[in-house]
KEMAR-728969 format. One record per residue: residue number from 1; residue in three letters; x, y, z of N, C-alpha, C in turn. Coordinates in Angstrom, 2 decimals, always signed. Example, Ala and Ser with C-alpha at 12.3 -4.5 7.8 and 13.67 -1.06 7.14 Angstrom:
<sites>
1:ALA:+13.19:-5.69:+7.80:+12.30:-4.50:+7.80:+13.20:-3.30:+7.80
2:SER:+12.85:-2.25:+7.08:+13.67:-1.06:+7.14:+12.90:+0.03:+7.87
</sites>
This chain:
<sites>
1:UNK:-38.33:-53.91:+6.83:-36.96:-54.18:+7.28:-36.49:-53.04:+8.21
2:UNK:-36.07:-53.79:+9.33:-35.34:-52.50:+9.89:-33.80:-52.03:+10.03
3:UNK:-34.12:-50.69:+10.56:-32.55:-50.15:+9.96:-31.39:-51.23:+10.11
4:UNK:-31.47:-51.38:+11.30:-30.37:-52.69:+11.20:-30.31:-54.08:+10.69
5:UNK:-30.84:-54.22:+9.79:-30.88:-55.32:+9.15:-30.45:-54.88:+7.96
6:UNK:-30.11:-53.57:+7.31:-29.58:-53.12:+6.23:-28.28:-53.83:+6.11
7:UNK:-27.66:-54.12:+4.93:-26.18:-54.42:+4.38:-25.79:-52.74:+4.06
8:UNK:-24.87:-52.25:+4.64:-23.99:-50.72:+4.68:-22.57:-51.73:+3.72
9:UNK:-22.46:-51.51:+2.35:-20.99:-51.87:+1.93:-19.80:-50.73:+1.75
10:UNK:-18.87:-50.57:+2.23:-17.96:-49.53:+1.82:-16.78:-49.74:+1.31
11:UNK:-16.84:-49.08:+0.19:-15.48:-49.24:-0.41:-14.78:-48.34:-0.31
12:UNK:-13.38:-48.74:+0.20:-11.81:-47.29:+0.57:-10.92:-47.94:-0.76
13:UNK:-10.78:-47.38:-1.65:-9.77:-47.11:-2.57:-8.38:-46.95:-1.85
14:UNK:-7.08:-47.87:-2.00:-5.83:-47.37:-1.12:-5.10:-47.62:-2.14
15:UNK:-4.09:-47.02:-2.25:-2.85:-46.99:-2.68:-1.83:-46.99:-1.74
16:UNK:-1.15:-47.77:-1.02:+0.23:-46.94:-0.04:-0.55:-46.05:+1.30
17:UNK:-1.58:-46.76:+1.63:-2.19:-46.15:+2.81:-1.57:-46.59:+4.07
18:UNK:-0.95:-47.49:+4.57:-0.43:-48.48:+5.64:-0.54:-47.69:+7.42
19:UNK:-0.18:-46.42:+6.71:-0.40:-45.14:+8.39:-1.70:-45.08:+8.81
20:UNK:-2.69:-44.73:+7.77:-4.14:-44.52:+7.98:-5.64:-45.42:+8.14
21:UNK:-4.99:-46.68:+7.28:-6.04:-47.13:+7.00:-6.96:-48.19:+8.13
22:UNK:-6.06:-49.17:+9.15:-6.13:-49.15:+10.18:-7.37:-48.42:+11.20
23:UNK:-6.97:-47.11:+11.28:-8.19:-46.06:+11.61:-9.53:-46.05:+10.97
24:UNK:-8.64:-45.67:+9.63:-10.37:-45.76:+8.76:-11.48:-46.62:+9.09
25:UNK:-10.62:-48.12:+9.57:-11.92:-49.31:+9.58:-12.55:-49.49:+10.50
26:UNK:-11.39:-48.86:+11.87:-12.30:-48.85:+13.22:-12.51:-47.73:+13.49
27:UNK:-12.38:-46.35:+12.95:-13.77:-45.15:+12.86:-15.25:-46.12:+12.33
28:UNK:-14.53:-46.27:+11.24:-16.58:-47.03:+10.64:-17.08:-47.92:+11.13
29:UNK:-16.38:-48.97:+11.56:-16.89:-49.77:+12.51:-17.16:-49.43:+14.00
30:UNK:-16.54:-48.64:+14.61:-17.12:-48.22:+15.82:-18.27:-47.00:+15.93
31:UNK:-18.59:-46.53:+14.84:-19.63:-45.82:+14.25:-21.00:-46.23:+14.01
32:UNK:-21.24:-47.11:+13.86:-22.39:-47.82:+12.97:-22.84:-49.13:+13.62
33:UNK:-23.80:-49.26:+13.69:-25.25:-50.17:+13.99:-25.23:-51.21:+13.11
34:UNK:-25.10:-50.72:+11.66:-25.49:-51.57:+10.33:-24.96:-53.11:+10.46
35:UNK:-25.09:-53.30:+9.35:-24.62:-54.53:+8.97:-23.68:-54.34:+8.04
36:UNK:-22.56:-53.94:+8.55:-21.00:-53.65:+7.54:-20.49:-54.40:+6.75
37:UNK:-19.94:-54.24:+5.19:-19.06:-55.18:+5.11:-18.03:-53.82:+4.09
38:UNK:-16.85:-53.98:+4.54:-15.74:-53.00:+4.31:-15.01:-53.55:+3.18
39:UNK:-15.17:-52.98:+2.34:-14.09:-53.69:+1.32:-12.82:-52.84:+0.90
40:UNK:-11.89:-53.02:+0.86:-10.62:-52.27:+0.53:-9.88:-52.96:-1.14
41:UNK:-10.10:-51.90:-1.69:-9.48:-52.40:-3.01:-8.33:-51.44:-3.18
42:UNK:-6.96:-52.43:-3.43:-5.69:-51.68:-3.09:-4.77:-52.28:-4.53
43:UNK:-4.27:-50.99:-4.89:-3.13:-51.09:-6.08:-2.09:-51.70:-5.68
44:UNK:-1.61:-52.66:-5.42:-0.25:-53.58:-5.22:+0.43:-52.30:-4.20
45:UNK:+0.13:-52.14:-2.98:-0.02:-51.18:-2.04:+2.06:-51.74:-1.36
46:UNK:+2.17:-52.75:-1.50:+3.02:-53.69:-1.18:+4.02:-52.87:+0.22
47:UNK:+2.92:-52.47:+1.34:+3.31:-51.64:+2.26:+2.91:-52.13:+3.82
48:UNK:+2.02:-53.46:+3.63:+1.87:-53.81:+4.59:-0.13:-53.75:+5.03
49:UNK:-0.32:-52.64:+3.73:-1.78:-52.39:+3.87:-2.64:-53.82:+3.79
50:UNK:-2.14:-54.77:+2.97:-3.04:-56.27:+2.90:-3.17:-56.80:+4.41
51:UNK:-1.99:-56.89:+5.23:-1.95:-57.18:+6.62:-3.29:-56.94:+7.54
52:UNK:-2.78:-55.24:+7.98:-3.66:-54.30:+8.33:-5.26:-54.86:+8.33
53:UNK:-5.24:-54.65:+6.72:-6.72:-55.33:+6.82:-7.21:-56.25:+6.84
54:UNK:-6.63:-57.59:+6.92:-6.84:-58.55:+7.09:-7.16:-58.60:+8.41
55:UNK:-6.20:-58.13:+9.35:-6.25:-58.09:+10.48:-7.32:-57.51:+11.68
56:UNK:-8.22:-56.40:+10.44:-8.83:-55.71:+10.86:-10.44:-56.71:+10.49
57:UNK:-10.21:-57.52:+9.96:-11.60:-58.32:+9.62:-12.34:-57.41:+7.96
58:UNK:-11.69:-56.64:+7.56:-12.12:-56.31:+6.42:-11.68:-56.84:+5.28
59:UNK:-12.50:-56.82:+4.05:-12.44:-57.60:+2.88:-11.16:-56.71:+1.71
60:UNK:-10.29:-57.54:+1.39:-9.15:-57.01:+0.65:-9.52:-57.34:-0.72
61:UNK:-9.03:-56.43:-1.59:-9.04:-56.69:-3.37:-8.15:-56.38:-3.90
62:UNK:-7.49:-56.97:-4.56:-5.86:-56.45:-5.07:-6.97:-55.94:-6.61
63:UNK:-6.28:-55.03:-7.32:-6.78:-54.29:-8.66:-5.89:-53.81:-9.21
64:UNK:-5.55:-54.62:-10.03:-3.89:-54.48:-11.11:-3.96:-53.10:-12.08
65:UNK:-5.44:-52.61:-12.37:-5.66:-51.66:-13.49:-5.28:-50.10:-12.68
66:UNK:-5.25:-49.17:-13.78:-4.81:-48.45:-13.02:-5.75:-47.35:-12.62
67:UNK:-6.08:-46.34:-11.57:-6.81:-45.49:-11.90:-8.23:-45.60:-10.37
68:UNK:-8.48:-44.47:-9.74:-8.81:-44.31:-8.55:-10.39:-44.44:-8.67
69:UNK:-11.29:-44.50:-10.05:-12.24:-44.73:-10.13:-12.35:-46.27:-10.64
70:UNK:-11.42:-47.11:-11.38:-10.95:-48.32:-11.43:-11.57:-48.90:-10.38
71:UNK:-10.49:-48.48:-8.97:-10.74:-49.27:-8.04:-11.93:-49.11:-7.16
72:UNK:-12.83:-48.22:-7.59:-14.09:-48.07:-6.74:-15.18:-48.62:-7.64
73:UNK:-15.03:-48.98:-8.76:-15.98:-50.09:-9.77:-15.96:-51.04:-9.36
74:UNK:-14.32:-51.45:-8.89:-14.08:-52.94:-8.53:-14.60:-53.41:-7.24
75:UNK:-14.89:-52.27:-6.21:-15.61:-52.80:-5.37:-16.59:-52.56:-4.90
76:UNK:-17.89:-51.29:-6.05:-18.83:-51.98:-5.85:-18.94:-53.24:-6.84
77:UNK:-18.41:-53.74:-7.73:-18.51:-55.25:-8.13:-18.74:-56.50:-6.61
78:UNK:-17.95:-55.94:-5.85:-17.87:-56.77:-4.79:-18.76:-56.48:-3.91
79:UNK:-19.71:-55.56:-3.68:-20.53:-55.02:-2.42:-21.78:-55.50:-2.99
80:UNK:-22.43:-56.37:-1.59:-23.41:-56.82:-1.21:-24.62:-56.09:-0.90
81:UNK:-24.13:-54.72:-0.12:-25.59:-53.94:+0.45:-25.65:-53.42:-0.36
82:UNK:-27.53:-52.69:+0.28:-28.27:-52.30:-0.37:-27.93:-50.91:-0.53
83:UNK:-26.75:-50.11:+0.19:-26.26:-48.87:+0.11:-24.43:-49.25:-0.34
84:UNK:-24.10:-48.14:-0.91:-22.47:-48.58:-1.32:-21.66:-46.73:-0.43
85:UNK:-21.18:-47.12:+0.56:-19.97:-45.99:+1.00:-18.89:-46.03:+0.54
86:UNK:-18.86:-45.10:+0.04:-17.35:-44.66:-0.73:-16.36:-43.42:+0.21
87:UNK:-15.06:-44.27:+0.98:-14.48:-43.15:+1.19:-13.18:-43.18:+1.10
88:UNK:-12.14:-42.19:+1.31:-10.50:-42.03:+0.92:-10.55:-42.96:+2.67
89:UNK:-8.90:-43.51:+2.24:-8.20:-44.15:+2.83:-7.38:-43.64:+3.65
90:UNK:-6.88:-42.11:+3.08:-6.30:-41.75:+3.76:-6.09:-40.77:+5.26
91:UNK:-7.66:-40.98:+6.64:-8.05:-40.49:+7.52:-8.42:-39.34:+7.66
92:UNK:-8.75:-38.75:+5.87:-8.86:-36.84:+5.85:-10.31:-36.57:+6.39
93:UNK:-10.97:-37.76:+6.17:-12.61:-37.41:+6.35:-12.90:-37.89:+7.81
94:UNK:-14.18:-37.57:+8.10:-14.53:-37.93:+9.33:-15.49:-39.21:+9.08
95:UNK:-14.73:-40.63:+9.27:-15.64:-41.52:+8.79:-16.39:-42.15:+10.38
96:UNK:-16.40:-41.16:+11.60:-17.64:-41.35:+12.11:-18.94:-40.55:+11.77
97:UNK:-19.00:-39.55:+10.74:-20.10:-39.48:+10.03:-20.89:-40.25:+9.59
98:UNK:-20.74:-41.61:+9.22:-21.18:-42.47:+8.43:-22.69:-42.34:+8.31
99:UNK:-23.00:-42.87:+9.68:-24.61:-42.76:+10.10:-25.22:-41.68:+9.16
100:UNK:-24.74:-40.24:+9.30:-25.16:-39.10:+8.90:-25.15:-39.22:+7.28
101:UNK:-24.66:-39.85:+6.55:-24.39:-40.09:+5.20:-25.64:-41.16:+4.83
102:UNK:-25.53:-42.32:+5.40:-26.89:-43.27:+4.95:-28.25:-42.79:+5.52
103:UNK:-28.13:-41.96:+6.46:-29.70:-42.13:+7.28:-30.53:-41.64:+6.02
104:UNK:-30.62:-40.54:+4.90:-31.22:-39.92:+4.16:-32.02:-41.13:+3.35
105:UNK:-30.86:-42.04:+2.93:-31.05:-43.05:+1.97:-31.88:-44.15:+2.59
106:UNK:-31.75:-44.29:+3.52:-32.57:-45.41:+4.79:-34.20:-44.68:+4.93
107:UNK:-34.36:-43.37:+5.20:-35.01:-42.83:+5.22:-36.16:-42.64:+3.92
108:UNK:-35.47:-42.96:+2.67:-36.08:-42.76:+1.14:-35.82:-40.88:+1.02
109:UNK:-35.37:-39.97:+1.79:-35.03:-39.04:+1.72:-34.16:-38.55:+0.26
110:UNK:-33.35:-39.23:+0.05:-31.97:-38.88:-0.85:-31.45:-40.43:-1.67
111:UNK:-31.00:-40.43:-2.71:-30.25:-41.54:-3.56:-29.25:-41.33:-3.55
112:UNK:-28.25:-40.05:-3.42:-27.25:-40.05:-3.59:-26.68:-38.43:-2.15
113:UNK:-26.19:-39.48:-1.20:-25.60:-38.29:-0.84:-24.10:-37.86:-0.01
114:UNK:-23.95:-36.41:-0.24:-22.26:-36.31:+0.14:-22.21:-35.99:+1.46
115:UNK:-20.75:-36.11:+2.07:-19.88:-35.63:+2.90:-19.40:-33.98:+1.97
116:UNK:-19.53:-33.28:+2.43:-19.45:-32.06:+1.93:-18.66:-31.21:+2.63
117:UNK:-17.09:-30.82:+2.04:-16.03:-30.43:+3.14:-16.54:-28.58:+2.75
118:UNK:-16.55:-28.53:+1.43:-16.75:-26.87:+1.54:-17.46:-26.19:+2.15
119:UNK:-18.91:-27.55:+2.31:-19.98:-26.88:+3.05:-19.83:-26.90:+4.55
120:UNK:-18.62:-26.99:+4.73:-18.43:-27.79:+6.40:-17.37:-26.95:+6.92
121:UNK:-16.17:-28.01:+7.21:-15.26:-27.33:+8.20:-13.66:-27.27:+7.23
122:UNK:-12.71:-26.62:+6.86:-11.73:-27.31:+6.17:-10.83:-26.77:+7.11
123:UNK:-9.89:-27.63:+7.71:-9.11:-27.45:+8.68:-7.60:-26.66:+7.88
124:UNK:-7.06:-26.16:+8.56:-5.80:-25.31:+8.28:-5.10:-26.38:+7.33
125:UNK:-4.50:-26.18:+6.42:-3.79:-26.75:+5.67:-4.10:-28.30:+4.85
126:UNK:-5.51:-28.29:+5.16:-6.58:-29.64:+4.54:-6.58:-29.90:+2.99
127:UNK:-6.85:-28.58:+2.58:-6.67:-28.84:+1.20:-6.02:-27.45:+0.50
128:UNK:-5.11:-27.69:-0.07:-4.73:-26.44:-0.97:-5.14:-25.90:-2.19
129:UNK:-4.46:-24.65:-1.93:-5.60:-23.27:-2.64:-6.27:-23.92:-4.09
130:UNK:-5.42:-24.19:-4.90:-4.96:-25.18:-5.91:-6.39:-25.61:-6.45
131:UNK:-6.30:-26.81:-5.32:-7.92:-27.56:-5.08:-9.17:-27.23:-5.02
132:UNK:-9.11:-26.44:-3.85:-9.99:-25.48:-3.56:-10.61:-25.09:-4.81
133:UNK:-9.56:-24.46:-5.05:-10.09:-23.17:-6.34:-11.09:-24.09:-7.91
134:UNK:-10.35:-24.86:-8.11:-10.42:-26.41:-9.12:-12.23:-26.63:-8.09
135:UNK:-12.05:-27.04:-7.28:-13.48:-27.81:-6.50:-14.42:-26.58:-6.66
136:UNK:-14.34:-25.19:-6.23:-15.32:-24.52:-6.58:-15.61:-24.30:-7.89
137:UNK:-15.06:-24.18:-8.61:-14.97:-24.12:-10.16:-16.11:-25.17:-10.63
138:UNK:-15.39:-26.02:-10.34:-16.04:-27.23:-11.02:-17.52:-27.64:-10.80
139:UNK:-17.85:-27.12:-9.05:-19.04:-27.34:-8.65:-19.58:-26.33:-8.97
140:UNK:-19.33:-25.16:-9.24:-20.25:-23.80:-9.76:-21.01:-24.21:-11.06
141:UNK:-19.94:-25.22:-12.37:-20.25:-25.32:-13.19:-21.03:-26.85:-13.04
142:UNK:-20.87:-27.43:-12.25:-22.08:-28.58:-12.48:-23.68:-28.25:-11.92
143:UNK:-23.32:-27.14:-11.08:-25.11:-26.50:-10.02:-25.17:-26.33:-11.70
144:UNK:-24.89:-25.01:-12.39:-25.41:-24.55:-13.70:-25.64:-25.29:-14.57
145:UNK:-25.25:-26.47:-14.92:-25.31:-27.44:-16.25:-26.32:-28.55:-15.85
146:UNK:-26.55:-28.67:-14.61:-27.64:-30.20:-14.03:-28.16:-29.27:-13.32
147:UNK:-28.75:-28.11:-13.06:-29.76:-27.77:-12.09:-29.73:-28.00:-10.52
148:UNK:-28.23:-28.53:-10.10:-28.90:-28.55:-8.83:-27.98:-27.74:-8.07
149:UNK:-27.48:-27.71:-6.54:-27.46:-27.08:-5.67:-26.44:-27.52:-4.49
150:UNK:-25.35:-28.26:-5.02:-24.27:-28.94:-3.65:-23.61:-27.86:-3.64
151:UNK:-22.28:-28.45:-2.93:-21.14:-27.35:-2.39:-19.95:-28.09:-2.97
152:UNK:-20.06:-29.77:-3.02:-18.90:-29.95:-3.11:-19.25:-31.50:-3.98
153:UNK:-18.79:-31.03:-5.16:-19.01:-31.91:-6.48:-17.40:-33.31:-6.02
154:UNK:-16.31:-32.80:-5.72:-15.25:-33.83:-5.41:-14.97:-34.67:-4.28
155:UNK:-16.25:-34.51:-3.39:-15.74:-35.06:-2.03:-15.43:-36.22:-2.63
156:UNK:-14.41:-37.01:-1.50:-14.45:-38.85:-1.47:-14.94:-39.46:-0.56
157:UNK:-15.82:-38.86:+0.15:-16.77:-39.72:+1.10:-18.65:-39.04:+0.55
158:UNK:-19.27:-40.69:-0.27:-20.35:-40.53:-0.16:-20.80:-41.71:-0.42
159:UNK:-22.17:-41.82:-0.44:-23.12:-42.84:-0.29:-24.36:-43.15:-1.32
160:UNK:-24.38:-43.90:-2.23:-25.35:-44.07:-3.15:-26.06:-45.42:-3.29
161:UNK:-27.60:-45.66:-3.13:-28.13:-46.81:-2.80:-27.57:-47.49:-4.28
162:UNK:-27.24:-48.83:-3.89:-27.21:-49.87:-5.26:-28.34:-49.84:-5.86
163:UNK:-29.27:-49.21:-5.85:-30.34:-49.00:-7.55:-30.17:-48.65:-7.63
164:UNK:-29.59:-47.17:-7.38:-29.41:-46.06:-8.15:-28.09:-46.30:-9.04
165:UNK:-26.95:-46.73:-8.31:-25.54:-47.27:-9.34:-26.24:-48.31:-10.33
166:UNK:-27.00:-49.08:-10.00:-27.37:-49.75:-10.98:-27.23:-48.93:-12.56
167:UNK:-28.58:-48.08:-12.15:-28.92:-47.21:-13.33:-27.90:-46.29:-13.98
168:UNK:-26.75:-46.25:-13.45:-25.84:-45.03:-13.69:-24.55:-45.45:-14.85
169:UNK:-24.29:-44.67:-15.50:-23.32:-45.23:-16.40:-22.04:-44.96:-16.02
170:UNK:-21.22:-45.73:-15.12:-20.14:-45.38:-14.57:-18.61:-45.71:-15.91
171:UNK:-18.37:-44.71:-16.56:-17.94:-44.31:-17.78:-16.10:-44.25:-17.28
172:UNK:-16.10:-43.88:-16.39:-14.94:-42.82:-15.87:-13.65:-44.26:-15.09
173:UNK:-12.85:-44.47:-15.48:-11.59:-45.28:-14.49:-10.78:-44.06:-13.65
174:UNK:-10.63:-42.80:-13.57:-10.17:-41.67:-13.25:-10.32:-41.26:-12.07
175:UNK:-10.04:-40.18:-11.65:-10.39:-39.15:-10.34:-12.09:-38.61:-10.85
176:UNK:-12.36:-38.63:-12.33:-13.81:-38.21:-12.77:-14.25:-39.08:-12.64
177:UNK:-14.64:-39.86:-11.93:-15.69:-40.92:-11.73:-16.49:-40.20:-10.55
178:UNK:-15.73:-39.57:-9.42:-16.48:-39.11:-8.24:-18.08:-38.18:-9.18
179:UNK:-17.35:-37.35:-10.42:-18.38:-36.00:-10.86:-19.27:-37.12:-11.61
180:UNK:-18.88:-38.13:-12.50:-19.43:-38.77:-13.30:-20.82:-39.08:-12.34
181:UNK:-20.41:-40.25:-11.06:-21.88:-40.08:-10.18:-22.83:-38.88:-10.31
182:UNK:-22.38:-37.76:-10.13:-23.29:-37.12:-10.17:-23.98:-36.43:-11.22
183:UNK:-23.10:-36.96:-12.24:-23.85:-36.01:-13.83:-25.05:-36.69:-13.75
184:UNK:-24.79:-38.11:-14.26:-25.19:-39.48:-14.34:-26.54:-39.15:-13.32
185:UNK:-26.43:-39.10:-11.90:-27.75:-39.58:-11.53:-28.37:-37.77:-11.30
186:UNK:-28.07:-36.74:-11.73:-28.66:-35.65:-12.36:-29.24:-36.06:-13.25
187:UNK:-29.02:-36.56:-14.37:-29.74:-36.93:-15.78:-30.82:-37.94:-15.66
188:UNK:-30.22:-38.81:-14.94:-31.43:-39.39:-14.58:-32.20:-39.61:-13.38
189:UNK:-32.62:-37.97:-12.89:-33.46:-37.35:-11.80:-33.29:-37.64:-10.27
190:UNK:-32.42:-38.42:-10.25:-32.10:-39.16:-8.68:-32.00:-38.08:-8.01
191:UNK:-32.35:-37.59:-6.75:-32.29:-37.19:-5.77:-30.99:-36.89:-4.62
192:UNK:-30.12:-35.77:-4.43:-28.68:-35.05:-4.67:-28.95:-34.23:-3.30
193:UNK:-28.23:-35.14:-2.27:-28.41:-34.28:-1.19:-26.81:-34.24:-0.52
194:UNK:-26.76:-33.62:+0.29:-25.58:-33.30:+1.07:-25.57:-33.19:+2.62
195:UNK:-24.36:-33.06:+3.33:-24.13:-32.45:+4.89:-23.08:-31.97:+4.59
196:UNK:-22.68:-31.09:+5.89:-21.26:-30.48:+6.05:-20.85:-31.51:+7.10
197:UNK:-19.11:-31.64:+6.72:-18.55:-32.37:+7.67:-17.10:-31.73:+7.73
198:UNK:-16.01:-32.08:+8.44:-15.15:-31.75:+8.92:-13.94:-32.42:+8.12
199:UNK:-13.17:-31.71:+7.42:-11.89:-32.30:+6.30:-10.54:-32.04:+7.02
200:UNK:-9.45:-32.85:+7.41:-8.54:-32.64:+8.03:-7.05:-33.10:+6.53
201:UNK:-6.07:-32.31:+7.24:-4.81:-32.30:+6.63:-4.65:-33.55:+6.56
202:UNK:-4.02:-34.37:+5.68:-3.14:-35.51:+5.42:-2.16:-35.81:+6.49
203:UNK:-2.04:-37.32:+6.79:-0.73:-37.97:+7.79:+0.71:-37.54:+7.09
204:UNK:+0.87:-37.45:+8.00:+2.34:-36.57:+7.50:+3.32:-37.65:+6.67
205:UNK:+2.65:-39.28:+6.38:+3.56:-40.54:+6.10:+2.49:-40.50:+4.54
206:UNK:+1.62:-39.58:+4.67:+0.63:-40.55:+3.36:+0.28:-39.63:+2.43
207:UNK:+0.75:-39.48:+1.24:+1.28:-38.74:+0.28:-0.01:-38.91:-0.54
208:UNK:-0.39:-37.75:-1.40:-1.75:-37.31:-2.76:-0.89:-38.04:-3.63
209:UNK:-1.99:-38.54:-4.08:-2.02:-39.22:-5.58:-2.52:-38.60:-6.75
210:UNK:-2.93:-37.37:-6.40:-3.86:-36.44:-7.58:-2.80:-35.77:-8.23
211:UNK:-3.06:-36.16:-9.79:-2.49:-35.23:-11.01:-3.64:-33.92:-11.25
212:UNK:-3.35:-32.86:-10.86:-4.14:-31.87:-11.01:-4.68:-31.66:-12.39
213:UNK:-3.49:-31.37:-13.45:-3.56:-31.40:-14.50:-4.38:-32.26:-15.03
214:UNK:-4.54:-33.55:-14.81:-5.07:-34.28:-15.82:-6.80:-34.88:-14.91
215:UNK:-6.53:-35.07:-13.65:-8.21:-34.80:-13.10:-8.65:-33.88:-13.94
216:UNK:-8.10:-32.47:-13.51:-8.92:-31.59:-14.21:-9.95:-31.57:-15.51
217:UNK:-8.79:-31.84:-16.51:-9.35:-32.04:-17.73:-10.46:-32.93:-17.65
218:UNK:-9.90:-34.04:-17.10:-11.17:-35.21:-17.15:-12.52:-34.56:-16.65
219:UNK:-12.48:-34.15:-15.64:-13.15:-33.75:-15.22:-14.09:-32.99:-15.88
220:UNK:-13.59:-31.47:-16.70:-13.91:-30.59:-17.30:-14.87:-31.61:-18.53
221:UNK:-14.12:-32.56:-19.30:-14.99:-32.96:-20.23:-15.74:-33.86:-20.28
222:UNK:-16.09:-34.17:-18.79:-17.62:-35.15:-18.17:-18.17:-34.19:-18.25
223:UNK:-18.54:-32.51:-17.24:-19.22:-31.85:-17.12:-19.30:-31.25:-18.53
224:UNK:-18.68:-30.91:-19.62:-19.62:-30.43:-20.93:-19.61:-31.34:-22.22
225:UNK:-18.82:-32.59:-21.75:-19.09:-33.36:-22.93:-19.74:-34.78:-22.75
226:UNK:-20.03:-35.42:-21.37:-20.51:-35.79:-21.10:-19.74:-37.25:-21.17
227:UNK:-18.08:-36.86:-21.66:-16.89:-38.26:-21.78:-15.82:-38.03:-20.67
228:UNK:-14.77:-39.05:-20.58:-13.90:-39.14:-19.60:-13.04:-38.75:-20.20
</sites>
């Protein structure tokens, strides 16, 4: 098979995206060769985001439950290819990377790999100290507990072939679903690669949804307890 005959599925998680998301679909689509199919699974967004994407030829999912790993179950439920892209909605990432994210996996190179902002570029006021501090933390302690070697355990842009989710026990409805991927296919030996890419500040219209407090925790007790 050749590269372009691959199914590339991506799922953008939105909440109240309506400024950004627009962009998001024609960065990835004007990016990519593949054989796309974009799926947007959106919390009763009731902002105009269903429009948008309709309009944009991408596939909409309303997801009544609550919870940012919720809605990225729900659409790989819905994704067809043989690779699943996962990225934020809200234009922070550079989703003409894309290419650079699947080629590994196309290649048999990598099963699972990130967009990696720490290892990359973080633009002035991209992410705060807060985060930062929380993201290195967290990734110091997953290199030490699974043996391996990223930079950035929280990105929201990455790429994991559908066998490998197959095999994975996606446990987490939370912001810990992003780490859960990677305990999960640590444990069971999958192959954990990365790039650096370029992380930009938030639209000045499109507001974080992250409870620090309570990611955290979640977080904390995937990496030593192995629950959400």
């Amino acid at each position: 098979m050749i590269e372009e005959d691959y199914v590339v599925s991506v799922v953008i998680p939105a909440f109240k995206e309506v400024k950004t998301i627009r962009k998001v679909i024609r960065d990835l689509k004007s990016s990519s060769s593949y054989n796309m199919q974009i799926i947007v699974v959106d919390g009763y967004s009731n902002d105009g985001t269903e429009e948008i994407v309709k309009e944009e030829k991408a596939e909409f999912v309303t997801e009544p439950r609550v919870g940012y790993g919720r809605a990225i179950k729900t659409g790989i439920d819905h994704a067809k290819g043989d690779i699943v892209v996962i990225i934020d909605a809200d234009d922070t990432y550079e989703a003409c990377d894309i290419n650079k994210l699947v080629q590994p996996l196309l290649k048999d190179e990598s099963d699972v790999c990130l967009a990696s902002r720490l290892g990359g570029t973080l633009l002035p006021g991209a992410m705060p100290s807060m985060n930062l501090f929380g993201n290195r933390m967290f990734t110091s302690m997953y290199n030490a507990i699974y043996g391996q070697n990223v930079t950035d355990t929280q990105t929201g842009f990455r790429a994991l072939t559908k066998k490998t989710i197959e095999c994975l026990d996606l446990y987490s409805d939370g912001m810990g679903l992003s780490t859960v991927f990677l305990t999960e296919a640590a444990k069971r030996g999958f192959r954990i690669t990365e790039f650096p890419t370029i992380y930009r500040p938030r639209n000045d219209h499109s507001k974080s949804k992250l409870n620090r407090l309570k990611a955290g925790w979640e977080i904390l007790r995937i990496l030593l307890l192995g629950q959400a």
